[in-house]
C-alpha positions as CSV (number, residue, x, y, z in Angstrom):
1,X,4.2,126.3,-85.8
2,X,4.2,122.7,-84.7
3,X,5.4,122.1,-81.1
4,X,6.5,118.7,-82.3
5,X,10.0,119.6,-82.6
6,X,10.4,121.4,-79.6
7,X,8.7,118.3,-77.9
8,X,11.6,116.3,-78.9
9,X,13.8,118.7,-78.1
10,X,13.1,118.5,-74.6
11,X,12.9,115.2,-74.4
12,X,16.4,114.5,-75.5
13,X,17.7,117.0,-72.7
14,X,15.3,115.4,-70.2
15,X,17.0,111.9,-71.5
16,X,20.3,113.1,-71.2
17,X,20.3,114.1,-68.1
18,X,18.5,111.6,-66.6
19,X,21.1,109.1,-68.1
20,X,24.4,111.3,-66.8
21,X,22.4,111.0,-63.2
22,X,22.2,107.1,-63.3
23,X,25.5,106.9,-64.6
24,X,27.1,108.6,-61.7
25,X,25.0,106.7,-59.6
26,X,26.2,103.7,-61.0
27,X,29.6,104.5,-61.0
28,X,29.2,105.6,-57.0
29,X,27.7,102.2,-56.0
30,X,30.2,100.6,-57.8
31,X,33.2,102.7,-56.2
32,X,31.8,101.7,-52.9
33,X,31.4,98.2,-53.8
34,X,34.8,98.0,-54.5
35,X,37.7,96.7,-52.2
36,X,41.0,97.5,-51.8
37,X,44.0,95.4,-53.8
38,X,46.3,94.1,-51.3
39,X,48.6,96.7,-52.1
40,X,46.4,99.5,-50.9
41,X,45.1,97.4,-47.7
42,X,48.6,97.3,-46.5
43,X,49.3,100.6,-47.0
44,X,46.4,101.7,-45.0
45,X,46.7,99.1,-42.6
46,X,50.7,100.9,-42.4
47,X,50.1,104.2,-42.2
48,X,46.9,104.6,-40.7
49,X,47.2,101.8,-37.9
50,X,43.3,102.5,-36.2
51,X,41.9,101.4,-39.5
52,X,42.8,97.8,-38.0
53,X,40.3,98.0,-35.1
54,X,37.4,98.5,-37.1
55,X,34.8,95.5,-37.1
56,X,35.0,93.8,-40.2
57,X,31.8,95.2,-41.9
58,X,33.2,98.6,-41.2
59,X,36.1,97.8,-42.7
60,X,34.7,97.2,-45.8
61,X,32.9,100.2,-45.6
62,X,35.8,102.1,-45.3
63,X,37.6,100.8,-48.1
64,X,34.7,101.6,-50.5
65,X,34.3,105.1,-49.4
66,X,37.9,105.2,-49.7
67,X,37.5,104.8,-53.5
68,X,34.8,106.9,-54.1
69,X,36.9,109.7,-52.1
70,X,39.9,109.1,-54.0
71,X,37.9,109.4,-57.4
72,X,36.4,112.5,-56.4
73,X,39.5,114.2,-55.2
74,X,42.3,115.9,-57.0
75,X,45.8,115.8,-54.9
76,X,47.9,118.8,-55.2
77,X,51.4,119.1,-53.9
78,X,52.9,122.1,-53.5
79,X,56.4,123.0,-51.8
80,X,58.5,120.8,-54.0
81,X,56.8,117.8,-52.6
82,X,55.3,115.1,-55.1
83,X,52.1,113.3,-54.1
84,X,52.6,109.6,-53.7
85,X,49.8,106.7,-53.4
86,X,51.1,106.3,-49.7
87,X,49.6,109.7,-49.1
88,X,46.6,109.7,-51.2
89,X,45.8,106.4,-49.3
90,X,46.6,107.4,-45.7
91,X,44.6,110.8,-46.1
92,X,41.8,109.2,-47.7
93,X,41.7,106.4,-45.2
94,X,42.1,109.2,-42.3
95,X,39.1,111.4,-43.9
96,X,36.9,108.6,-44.3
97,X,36.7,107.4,-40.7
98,X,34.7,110.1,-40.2
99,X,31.8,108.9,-42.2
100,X,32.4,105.3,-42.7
101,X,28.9,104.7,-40.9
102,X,27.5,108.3,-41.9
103,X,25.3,109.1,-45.3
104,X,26.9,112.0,-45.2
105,X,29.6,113.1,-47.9
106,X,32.3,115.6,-48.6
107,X,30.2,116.6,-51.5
108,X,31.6,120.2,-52.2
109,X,35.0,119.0,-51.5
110,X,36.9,118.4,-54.6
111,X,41.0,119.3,-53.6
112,X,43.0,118.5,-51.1
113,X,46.5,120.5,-51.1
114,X,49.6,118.9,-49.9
115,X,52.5,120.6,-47.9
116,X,55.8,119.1,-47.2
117,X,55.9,120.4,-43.4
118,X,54.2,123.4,-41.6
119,X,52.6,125.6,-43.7
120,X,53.7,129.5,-43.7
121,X,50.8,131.3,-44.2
122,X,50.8,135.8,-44.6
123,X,46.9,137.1,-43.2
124,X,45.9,139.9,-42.9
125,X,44.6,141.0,-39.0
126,X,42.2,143.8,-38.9
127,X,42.6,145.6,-35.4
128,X,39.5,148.6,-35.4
129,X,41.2,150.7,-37.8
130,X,44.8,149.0,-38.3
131,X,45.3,146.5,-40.7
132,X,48.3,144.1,-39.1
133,X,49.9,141.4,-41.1
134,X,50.5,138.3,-39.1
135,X,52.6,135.3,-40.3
136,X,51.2,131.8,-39.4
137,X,52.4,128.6,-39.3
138,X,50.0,125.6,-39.5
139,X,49.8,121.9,-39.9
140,X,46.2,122.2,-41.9
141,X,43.4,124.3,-43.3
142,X,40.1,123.9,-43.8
143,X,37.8,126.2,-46.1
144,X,34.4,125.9,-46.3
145,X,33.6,124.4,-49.8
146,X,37.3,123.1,-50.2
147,X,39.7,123.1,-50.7
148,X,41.4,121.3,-47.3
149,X,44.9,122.1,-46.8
150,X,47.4,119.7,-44.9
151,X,51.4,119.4,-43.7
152,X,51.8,116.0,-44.9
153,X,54.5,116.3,-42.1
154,X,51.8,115.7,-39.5
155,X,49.2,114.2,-41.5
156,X,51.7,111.2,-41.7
157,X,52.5,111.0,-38.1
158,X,49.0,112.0,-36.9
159,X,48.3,108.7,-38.9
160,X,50.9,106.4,-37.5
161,X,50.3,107.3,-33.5
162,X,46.6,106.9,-33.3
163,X,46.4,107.3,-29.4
164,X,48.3,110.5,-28.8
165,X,45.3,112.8,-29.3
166,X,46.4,114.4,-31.7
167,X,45.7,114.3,-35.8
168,X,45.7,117.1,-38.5
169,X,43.4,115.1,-41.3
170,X,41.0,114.1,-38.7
171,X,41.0,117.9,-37.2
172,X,40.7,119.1,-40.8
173,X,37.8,116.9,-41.8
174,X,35.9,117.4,-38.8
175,X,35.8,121.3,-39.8
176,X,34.4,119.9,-43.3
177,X,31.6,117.5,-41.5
178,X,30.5,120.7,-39.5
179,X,31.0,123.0,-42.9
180,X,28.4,121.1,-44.4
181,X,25.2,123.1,-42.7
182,X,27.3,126.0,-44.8
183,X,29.3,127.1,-42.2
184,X,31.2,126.1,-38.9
185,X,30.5,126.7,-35.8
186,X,30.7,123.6,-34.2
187,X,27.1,122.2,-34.9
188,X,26.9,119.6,-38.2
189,X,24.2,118.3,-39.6
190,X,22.5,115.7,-36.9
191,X,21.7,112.7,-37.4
192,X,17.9,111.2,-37.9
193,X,16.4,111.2,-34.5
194,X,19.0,112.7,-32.9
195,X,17.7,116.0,-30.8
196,X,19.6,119.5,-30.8
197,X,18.7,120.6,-27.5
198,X,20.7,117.1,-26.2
199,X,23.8,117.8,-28.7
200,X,23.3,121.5,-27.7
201,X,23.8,120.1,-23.9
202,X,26.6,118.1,-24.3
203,X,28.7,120.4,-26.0
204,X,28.3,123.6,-24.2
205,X,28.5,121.6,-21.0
206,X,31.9,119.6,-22.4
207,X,33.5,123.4,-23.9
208,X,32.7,125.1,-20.8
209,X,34.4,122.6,-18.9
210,X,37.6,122.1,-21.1
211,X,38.0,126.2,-21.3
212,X,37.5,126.7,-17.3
213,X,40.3,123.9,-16.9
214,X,42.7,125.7,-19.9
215,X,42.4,129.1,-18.3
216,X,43.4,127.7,-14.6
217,X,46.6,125.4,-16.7
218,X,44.7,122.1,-15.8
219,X,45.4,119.2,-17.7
220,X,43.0,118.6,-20.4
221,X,41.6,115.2,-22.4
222,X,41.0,117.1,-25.1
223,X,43.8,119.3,-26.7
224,X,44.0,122.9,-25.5
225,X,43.2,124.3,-28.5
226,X,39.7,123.6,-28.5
227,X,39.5,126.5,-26.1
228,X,39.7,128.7,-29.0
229,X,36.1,128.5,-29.4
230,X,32.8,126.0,-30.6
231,X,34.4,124.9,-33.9
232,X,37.7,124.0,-32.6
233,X,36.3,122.6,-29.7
234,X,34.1,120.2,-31.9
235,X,37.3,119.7,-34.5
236,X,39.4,118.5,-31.0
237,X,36.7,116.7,-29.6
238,X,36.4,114.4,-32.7
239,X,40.5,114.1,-32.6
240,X,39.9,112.4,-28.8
241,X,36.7,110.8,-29.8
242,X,39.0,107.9,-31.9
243,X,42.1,108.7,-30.4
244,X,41.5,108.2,-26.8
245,X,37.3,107.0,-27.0
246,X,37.5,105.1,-23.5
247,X,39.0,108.1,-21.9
248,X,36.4,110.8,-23.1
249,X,33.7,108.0,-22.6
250,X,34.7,107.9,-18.7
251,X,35.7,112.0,-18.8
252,X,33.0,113.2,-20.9
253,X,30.3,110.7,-20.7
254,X,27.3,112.9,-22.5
255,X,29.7,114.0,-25.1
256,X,30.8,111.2,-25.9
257,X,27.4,109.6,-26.7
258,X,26.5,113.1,-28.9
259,X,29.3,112.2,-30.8
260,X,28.8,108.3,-31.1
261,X,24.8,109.2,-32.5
262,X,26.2,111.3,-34.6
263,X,29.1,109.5,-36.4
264,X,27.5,106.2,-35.5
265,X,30.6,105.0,-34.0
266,X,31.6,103.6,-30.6
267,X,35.7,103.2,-31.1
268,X,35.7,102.7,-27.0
269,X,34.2,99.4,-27.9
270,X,36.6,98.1,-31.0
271,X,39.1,95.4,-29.9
């Protein structure tokens, strides 16, 4: 039997889906080519007020990674609520920061679910043998893999008050920059260059210092709950990172330029 036909065969498939790989390569250069209308740069400049002191080539950045995030990502709402461009826009925006200056990308992320307020959550506790039932209330969740969860509640206002430490998107997405190694425990994937035993340093050093000073009820730069443990603490420390950089850069010092190697990012320096 002639091979010739099974030749072809595979060379179609080979064809096809090296053409379906350039095309969504195309299409992703293009996406972060892209700016903003108007429209959509005042409603990020609006709702998500920090996006104002980026340097002008970050900027840009952002609002091309903006696209590509909004293209890849279904919105849910749930709770009665219906999702609006002001939200897809100021969560994007939000999520974004993150990795404005990063090659890194949400790439298993593919939902985000919206919330009209706090989210009442039923989980089940196991204690040794007991199996309790606990009801939580939350502003976000993040799963490894998607989907992120958020209160739109406190996404909103964690957008509009960019200095009061505190913000549910950026806290969220922080858990899905350090899910990206497969799971979360507070150490993402570094950057080129940039050594472990340093980051290591810095943020055992920063954690052990933020818990000592939450068990004694001493104020804290970053917020209290990143005493819970590594992840939480890395999640909070990003939060203060753009939220309050100067002060985490004078607090924190080694921290702080962990986090600015990795994100490659120094908001204590934007006007």
């Amino acid at each position: 039997m002639s091979l010739l036909p099974f030749l072809v065969i595979g060379l179609l498939i080979a064809a096809f889906f090296g053409y379906r790989h350039w095309s969504k390569k195309r299409r992703r250069e293009q996406l972060l080519a892209n700016p903003l209308d108007e429209a959509q740069r005042r409603i990020v400049a609006e709702l998500v007020p920090i996006t104002r002191r980026l340097p002008a080539g970050l900027r840009k950045k952002l609002e091309g990674k903006i696209n590509l995030f909004l293209d890849q990502i279904t919105f849910r709402g749930h709770g009665g609520i219906e999702v609006s461009e002001q939200m897809r826009l100021s969560i994007a925006a939000q999520a974004c920061l993150l990795i404005v200056n990063s090659p890194v990308w949400y790439d298993t992320l593919r939902n985000v679910l919206i919330y009209p307020s706090t989210i009442r959550s039923n989980r089940e506790m196991h204690d040794g043998q007991l199996v309790r039932e606990h009801d939580l209330h939350m502003a976000g969740e993040s799963w490894v893999r998607g989907p992120v969860v958020l209160s739109w509640d406190h996404a909103l206002q964690g957008g509009l008050d960019d200095t009061d430490g505190y913000n549910v998107v950026i806290h969220e997405f922080a858990h899905q920059l350090d899910a990206l190694t497969g799971h979360t425990n507070g150490i993402p994937i570094l950057r080129k260059g940039q050594a472990y035993a340093n980051w290591e340093k810095a943020m055992l050093d920063a954690y052990n210092s933020h818990l000592e000073r939450v068990e004694s009820n001493q104020r804290t730069l970053i917020d209290p709950y990143g005493a819970t443990n590594h992840e939480e603490f890395f999640a909070e420390a990003i939060v203060t990172f753009f939220e309050k950089p100067q002060d985490l850069r004078d607090e924190e010092p080694a921290l702080y330029s962990q986090l600015s190697k990795l994100l490659a990012l120094d908001p204590a320096g934007w006007a």
